[in-house]
C-alpha positions as protocol buffer text, in pm:
chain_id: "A"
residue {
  index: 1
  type: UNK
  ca { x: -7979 y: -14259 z: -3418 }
}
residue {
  index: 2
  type: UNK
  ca { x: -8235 y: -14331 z: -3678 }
}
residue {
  index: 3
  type: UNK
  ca { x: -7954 y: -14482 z: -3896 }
}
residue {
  index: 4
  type: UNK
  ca { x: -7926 y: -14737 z: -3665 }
}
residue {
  index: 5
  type: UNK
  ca { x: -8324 y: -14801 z: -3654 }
}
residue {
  index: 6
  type: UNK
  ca { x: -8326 y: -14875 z: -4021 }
}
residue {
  index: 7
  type: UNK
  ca { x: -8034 y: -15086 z: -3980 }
}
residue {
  index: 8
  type: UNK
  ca { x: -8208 y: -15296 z: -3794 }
}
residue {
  index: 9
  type: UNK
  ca { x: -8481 y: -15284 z: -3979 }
}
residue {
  index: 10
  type: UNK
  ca { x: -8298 y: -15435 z: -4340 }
}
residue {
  index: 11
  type: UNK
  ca { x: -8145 y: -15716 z: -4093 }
}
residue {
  index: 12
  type: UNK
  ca { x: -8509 y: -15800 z: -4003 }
}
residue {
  index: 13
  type: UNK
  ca { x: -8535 y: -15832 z: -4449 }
}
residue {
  index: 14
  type: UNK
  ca { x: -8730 y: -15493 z: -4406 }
}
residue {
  index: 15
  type: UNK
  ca { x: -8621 y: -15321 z: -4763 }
}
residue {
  index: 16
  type: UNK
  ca { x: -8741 y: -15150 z: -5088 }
}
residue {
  index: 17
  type: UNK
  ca { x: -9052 y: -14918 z: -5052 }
}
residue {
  index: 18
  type: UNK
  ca { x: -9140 y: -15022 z: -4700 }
}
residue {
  index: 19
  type: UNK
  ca { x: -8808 y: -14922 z: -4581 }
}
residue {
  index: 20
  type: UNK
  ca { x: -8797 y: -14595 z: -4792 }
}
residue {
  index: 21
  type: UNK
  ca { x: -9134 y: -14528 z: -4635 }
}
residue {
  index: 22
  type: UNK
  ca { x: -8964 y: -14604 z: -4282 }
}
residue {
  index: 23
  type: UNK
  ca { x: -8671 y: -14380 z: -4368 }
}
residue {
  index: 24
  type: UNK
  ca { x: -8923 y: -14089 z: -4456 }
}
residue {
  index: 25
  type: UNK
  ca { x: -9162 y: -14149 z: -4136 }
}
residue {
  index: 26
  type: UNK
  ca { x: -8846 y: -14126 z: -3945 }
}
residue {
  index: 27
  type: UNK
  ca { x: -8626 y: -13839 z: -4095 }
}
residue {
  index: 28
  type: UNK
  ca { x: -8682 y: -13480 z: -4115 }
}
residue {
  index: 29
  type: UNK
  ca { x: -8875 y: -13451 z: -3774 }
}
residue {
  index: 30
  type: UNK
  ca { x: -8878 y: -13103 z: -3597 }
}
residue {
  index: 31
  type: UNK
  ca { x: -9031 y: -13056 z: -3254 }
}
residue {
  index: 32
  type: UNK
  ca { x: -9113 y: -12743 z: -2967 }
}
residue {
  index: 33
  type: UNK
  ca { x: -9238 y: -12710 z: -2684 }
}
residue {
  index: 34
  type: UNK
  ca { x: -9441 y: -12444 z: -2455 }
}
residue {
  index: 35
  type: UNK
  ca { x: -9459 y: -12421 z: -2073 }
}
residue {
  index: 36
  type: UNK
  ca { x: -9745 y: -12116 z: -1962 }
}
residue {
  index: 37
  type: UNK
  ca { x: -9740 y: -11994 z: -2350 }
}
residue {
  index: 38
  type: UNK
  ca { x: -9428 y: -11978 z: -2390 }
}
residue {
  index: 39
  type: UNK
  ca { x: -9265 y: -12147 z: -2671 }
}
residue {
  index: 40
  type: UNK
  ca { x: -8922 y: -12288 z: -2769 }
}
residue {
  index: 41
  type: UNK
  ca { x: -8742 y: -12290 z: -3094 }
}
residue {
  index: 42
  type: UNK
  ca { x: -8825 y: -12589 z: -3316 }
}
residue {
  index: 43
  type: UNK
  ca { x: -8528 y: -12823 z: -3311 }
}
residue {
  index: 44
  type: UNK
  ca { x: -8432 y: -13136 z: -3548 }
}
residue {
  index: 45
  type: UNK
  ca { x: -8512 y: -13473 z: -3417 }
}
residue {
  index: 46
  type: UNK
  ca { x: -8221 y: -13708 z: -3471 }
}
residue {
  index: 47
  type: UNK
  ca { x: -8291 y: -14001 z: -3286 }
}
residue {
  index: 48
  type: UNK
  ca { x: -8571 y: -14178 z: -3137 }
}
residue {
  index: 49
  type: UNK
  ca { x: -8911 y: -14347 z: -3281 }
}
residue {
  index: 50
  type: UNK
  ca { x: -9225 y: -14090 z: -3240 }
}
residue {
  index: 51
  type: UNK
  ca { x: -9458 y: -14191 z: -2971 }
}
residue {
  index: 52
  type: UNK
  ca { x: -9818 y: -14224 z: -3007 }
}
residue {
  index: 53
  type: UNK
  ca { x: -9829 y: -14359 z: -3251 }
}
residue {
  index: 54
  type: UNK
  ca { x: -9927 y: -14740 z: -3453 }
}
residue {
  index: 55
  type: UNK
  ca { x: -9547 y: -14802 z: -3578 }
}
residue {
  index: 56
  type: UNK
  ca { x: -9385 y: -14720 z: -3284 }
}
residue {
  index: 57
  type: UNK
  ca { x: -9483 y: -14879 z: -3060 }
}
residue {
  index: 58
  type: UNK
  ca { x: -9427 y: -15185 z: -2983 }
}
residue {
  index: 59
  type: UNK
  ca { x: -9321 y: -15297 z: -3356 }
}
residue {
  index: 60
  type: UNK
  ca { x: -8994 y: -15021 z: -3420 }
}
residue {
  index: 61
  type: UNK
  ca { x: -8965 y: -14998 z: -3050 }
}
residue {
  index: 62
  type: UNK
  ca { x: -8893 y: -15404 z: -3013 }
}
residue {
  index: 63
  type: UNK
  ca { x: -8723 y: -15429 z: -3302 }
}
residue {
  index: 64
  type: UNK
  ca { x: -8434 y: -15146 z: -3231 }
}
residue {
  index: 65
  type: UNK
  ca { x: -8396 y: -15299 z: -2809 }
}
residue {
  index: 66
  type: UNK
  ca { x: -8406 y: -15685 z: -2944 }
}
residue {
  index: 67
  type: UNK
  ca { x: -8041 y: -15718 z: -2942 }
}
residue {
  index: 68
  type: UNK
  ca { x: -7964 y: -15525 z: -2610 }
}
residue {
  index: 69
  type: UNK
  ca { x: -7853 y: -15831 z: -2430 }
}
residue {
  index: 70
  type: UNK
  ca { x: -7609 y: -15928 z: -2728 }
}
């Protein structure tokens, strides 16, 4: 969950406005899709770190697996 992201985040001494502006790049995503035209309902996004773009990858990304093998 994205909770968990900016967790991580304020243990890395990530805080005031740059981790407000983390909290808002990462909250209050929606997303579809469409196969042949047609479309699906937009649904919230509750977890995850957007792809394709310069934050997420590899800096968020690294920083949210870098105590898997704790």
């Amino acid at each position: 969950p994205n909770t968990r992201i900016l967790n991580k985040l304020r243990a890395h001494g990530i805080a005031g406005k740059v981790l407000d502006w983390m909290a808002d790049f990462l909250r209050g995503r929606r997303q579809g899709i469409s196969v042949k035209g047609n479309y699906s309902c937009w649904m919230n996004v509750l977890s995850g770190i957007p792809q394709g773009n310069v934050l997420g990858r590899p800096i968020v990304f690294v920083i949210f697996i870098n105590d898997l093998p704790d």
